[in-house]
Residue frames as a rotation matrix with the C-alpha (Angstrom) as fourth column:
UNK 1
0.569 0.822 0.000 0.00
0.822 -0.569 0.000 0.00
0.000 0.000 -1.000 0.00
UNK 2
0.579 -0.417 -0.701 2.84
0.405 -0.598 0.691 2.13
-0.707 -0.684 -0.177 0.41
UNK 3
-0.732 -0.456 0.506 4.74
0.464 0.210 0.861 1.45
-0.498 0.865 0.058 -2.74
UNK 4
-0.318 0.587 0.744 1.21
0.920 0.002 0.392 2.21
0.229 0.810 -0.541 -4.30
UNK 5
0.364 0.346 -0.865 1.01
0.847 -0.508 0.154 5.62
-0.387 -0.789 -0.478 -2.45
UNK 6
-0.028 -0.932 -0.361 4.31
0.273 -0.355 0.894 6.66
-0.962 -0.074 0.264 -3.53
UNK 7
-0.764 -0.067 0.642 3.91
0.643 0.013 0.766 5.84
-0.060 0.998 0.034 -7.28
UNK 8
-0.564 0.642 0.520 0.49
0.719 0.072 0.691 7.37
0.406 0.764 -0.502 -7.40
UNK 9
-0.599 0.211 -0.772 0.30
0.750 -0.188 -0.634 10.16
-0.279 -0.959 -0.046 -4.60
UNK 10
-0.875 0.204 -0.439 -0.79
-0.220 -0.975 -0.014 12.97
-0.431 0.085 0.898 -6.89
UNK 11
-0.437 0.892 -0.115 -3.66
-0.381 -0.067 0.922 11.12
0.815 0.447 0.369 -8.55
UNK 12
-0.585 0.139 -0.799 -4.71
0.674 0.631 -0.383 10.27
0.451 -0.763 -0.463 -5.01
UNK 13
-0.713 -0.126 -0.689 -4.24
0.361 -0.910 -0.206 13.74
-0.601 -0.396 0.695 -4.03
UNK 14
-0.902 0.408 -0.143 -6.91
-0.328 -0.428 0.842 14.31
0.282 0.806 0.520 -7.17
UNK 15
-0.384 0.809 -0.444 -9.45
0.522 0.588 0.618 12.08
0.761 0.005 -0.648 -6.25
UNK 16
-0.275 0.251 -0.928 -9.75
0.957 -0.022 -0.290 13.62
-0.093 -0.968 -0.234 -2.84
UNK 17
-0.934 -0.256 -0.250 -9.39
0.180 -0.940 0.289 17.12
-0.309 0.224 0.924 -4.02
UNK 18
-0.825 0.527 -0.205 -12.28
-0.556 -0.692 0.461 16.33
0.101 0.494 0.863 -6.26
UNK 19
-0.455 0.370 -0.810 -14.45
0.693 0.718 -0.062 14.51
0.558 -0.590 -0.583 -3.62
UNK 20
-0.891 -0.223 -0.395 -13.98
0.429 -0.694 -0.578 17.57
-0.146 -0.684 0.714 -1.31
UNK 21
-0.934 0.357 0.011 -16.48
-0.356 -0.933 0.061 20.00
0.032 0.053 0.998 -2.86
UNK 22
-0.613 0.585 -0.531 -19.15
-0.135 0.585 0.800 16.82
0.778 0.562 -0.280 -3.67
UNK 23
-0.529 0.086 -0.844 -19.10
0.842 0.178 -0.510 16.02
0.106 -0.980 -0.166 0.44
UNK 24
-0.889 -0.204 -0.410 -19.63
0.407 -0.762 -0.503 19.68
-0.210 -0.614 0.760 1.18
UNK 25
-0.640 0.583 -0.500 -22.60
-0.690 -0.148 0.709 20.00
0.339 0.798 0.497 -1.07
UNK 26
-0.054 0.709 -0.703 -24.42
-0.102 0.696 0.711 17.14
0.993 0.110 0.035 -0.06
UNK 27
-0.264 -0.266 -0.927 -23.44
0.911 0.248 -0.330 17.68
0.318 -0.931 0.177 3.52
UNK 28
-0.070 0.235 0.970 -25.38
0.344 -0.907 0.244 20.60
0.937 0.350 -0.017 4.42
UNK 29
0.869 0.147 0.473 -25.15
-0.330 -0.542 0.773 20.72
0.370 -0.827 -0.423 8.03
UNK 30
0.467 -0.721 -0.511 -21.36
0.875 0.461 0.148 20.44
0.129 -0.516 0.847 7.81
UNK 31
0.790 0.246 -0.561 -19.96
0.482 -0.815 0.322 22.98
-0.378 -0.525 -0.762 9.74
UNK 32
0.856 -0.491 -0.161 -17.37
-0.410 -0.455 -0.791 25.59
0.314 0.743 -0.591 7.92
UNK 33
0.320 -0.752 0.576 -14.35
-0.822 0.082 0.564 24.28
-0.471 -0.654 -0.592 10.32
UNK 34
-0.184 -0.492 0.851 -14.13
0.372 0.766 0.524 20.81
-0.910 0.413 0.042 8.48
UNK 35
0.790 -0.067 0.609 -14.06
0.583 0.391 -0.713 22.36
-0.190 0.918 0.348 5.40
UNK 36
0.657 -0.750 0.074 -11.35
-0.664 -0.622 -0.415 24.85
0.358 0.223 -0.907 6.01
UNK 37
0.075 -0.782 0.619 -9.42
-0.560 0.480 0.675 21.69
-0.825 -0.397 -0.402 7.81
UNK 38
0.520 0.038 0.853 -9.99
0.294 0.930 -0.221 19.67
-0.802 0.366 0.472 4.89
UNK 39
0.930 0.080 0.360 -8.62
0.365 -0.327 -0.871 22.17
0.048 0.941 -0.334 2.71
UNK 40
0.371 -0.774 0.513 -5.89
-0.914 -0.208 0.348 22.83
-0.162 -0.598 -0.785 4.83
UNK 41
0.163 -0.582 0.797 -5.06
-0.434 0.683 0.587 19.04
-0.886 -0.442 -0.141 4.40
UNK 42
0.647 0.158 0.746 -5.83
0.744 0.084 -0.663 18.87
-0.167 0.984 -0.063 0.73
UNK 43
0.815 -0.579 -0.031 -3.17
-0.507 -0.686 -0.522 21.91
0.281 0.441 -0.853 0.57
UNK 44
0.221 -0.937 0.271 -0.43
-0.830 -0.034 0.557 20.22
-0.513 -0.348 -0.785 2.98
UNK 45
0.439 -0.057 0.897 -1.38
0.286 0.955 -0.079 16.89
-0.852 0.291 0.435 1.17
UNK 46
0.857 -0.216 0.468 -0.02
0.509 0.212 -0.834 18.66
0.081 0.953 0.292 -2.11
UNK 47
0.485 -0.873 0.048 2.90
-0.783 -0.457 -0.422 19.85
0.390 0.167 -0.905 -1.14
UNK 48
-0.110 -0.624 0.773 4.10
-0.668 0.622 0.407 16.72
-0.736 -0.472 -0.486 0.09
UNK 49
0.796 0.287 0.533 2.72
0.302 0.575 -0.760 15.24
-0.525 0.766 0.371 -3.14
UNK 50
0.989 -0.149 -0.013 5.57
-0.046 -0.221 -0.974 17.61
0.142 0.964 -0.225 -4.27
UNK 51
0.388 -0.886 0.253 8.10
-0.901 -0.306 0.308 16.81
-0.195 -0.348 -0.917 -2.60
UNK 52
0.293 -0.215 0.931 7.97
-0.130 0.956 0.262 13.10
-0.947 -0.198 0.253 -3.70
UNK 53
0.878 0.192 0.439 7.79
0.466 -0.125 -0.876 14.02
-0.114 0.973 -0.199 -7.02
UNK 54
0.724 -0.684 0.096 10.73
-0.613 -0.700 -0.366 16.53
0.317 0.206 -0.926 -6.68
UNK 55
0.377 -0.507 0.775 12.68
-0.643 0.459 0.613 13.58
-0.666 -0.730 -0.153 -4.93
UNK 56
0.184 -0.111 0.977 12.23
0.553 0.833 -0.010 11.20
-0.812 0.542 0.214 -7.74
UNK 57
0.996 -0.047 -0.075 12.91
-0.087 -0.654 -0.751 13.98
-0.013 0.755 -0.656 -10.19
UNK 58
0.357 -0.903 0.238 16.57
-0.926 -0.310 0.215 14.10
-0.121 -0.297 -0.947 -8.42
UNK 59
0.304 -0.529 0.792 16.84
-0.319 0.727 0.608 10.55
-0.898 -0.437 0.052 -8.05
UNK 60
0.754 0.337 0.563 16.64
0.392 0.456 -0.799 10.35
-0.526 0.823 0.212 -11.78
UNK 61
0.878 -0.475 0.051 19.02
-0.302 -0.634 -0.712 12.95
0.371 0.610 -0.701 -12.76
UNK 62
0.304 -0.738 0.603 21.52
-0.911 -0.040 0.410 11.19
-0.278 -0.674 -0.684 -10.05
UNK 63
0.104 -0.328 0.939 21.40
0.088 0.943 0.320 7.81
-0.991 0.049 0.126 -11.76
UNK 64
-0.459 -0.849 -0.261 23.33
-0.437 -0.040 0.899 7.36
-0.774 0.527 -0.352 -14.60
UNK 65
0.529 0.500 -0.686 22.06
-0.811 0.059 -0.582 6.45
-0.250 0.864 0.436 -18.16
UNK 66
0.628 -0.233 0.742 22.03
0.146 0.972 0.181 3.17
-0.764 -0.005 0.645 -19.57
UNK 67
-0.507 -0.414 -0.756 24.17
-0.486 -0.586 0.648 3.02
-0.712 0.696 0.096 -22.24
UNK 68
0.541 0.838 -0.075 22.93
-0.497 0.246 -0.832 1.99
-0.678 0.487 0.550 -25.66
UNK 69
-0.470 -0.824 0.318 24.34
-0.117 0.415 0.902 -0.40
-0.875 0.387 -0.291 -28.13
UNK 70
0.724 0.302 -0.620 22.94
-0.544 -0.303 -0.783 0.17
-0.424 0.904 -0.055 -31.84
């Protein structure tokens, strides 16, 4: 589940994102606090979406290219 977290945090991070407003809508006696916390966690949830992303960006540029034989 973890592995599948990693690979796939930002379309996670989507699904929830665009869940968020659907809840809030159909939940009409939810009070304004859980949606400013959810949005608050739907913001911290994408910046840590970018930092994995920006991690594996580096690890890529740090590992050598196969070579190629043609």
């Amino acid at each position: 589940m973890n592995d599948f977290l990693r690979d796939h945090v930002v379309r996670v991070l989507a699904v929830v994102a665009a869940l968020a407003p659907v809840v809030a809508v159909l939940t009409t006696h939810l009070p304004w606090e859980v949606s400013a916390g959810v949005t608050a966690a739907i913001l911290a949830a994408g910046e840590y979406a970018q930092r994995i992303e920006n991690s594996k960006t580096l690890q890529a540029l740090l590992t050598e290219a196969p070579e190629h034989t043609n």
